[in-house]
N, C-alpha and C positions, 0 to 999 in steps of 0.2 A: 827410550826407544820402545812401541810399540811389542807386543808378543801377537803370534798369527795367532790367530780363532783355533782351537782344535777343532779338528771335521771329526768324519766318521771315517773308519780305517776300514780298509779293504781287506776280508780275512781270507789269506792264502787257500786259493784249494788242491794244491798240492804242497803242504807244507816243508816234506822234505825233496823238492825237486833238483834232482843231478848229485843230490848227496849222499857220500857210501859210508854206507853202516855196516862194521865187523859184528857180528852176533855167534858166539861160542853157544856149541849146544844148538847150533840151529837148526837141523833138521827133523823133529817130534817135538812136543808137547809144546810147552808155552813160547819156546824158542822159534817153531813152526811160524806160531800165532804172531811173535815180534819180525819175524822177515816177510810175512806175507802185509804186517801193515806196512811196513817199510817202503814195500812195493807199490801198495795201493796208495801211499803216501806221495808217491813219484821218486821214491829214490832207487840209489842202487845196494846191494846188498852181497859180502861173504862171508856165507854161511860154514864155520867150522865143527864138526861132530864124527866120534871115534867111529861112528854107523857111516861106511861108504854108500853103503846099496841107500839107504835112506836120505843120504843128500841127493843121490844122483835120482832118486823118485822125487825129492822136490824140484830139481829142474824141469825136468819131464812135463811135471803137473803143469807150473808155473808159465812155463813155453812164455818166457822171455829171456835168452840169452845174454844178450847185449847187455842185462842188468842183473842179475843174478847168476853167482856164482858158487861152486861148493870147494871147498878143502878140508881132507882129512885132518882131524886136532884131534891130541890128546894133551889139557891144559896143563896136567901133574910133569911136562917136558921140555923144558925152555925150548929145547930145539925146535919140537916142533910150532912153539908158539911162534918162534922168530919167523918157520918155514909160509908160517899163516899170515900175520902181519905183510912180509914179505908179495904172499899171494895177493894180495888186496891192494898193495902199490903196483905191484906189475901189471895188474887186471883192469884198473881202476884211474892209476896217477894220482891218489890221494885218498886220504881219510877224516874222517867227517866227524863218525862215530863210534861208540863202542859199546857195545854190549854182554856185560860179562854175564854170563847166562847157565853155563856148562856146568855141571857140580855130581854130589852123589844126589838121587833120587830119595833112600831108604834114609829115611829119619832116624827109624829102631835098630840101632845094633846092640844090644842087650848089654846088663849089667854092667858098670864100670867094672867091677872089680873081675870080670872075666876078660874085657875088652881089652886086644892086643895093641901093641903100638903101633903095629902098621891099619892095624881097623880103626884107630884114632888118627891117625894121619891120611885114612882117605875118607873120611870123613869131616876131613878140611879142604877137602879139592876145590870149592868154588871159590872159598877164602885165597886158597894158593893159585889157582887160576886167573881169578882177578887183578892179581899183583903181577902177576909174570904177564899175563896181556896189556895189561895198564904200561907196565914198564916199556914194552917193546913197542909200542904204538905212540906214547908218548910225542916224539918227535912231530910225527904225521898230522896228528891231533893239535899241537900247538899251532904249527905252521896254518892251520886249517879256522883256528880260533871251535874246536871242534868241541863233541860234549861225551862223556861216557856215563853208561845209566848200567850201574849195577843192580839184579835182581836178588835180592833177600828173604826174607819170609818173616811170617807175622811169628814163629817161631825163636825169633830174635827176641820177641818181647813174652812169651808164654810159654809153658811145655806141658809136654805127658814123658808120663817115665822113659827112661833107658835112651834120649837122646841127646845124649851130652855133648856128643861132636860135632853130631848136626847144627843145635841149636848154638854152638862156640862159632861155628862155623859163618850163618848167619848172622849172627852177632856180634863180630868180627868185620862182615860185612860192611854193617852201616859204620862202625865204625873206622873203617878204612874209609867210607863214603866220606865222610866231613873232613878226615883230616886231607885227604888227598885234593879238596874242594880251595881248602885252605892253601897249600902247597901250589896245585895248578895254576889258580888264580890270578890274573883275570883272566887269561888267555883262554884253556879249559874250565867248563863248567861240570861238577861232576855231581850224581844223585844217585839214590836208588829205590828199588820198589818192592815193599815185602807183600807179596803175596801171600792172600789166607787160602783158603780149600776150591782149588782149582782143577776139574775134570777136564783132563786132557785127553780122556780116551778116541777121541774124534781125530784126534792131531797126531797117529802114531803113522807107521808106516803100513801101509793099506794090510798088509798081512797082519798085523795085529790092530786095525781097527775097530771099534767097535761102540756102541752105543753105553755111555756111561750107565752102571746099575747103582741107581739113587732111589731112596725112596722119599717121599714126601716129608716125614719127618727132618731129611738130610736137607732139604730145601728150606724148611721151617726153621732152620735153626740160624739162619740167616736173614737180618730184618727187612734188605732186598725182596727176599723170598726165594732163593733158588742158590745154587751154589754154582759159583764162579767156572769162564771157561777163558782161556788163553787170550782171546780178544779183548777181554778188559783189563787186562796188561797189557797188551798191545798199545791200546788206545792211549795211554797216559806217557806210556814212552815214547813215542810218537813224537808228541807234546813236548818232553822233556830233551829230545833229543833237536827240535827244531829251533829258530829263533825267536818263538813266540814264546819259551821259558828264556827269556834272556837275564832275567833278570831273578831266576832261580836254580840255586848249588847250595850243595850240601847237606840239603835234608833226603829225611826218608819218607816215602808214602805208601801207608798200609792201604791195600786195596782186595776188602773180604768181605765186601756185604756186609758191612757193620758186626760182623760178628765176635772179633773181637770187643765189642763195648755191650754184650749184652750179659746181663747176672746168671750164672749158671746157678741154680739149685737143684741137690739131691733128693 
């Protein structure tokens, strides 16, 4: 029997249309940046972050109701992850996506041998976040044949001193990335994205926005030429989270302007 001709495919230009993506973390910084493509993507979106006043500014901004939505999350809470997940079936009737996004910010928490146990253990909140969201989504996701894009950091693979949690943290990450890839499969597809040095200052909440202070050098050290901002994360989850990664799970993608692969010398 004959095979058709392959033609030329039609590429989606709303790729994630009518589909809802949970993003923890989402209202500032890169998390901002992942529900606004979401949006512009054609999907819907709820957005979870322990800052009320700043989710309920990203509605405002966004002035589409019908598809975006905010609930309070703190990820270090099963409860309230459950109360989240929750929010996003009764708002929505299903889930699509997931975006484990939410974590600590500060990489430096000084010295191990000072670092307490509870500064070691919030210093794995994205790690523990990701698992407690994954878990309780799970169901929604399956039924959905859905994909979860966990965010990590190039951190994962490199360090400077005093951040040992951070970078376990991370590291951890992708490693949950693949096994959970394995586990889900095929029904969920799961990935993630280690981001390198990303200025977010544009993406806070208007009272602390403001114009990142870089200098030339800090762009130069990136073979791009400039240092990352929340929409080139966006952009790849986007992708990852739609059907045109159908046919990728499991990996991690560093996204830093090449700067991880270039030689540093003193």
């Amino acid at each position: 029997m004959a095979m058709n001709e392959p033609g030329v495919m039609a590429w989606p230009a709303a790729p994630l249309q009518d589909r809802v993506v949970l993003i923890t973390g989402g209202a500032q910084g890169i998390g901002r940046g992942l529900a606004e493509a979401v949006l512009g993507a054609g999907g819907k979106v709820l957005i979870g972050d322990l800052d009320a006043a700043a989710g309920k500014a990203c509605l405002q901004a966004w002035k589409c109701p019908a598809r975006a939505r905010f609930q309070r999350l703190d990820v270090r809470r099963e409860r309230s992850v459950e109360a989240f997940v929750a929010a996003g079936l009764r708002h929505f009737g299903q889930i699509d996506g997931l975006v484990n996004n939410a974590g600590v910010a500060q990489a430096h928490q000084g010295p191990i041998d000072t670092l307490s146990w509870a500064q070691w253990n919030q210093g794995l909140t994205s790690l523990h976040g990701a698992f407690l969201c994954s878990k309780h989504a799970f169901g929604a996701l399956d039924r959905n044949q859905g994909a979860i894009v966990n965010i990590a950091s190039t951190r994962a693979w490199q360090s400077e001193p005093h951040t040992e949690a951070y970078a376990a943290a991370k590291g951890g990450l992708v490693a949950f990335t693949h096994a959970l890839a394995v586990s889900a499969g095929p029904r969920i597809r799961v990935n993630s994205i280690s981001p390198g040095w990303i200025a977010t200052d544009a993406w806070q909440v208007a009272t602390r926005r403001r114009q990142p202070d870089l200098s030339p050098a800090d762009h130069a050290q990136h073979p791009v030429g400039r240092v990352g901002v929340p929409p080139d994360i966006a952009h790849l989850a986007v992708y990852l989270l739609s059907s045109l990664a159908g046919f990728v799970t499991g990996q991690d993608f560093v996204v830093d302007g090449g700067m991880s692969r270039t030689m540093h010398y003193v």
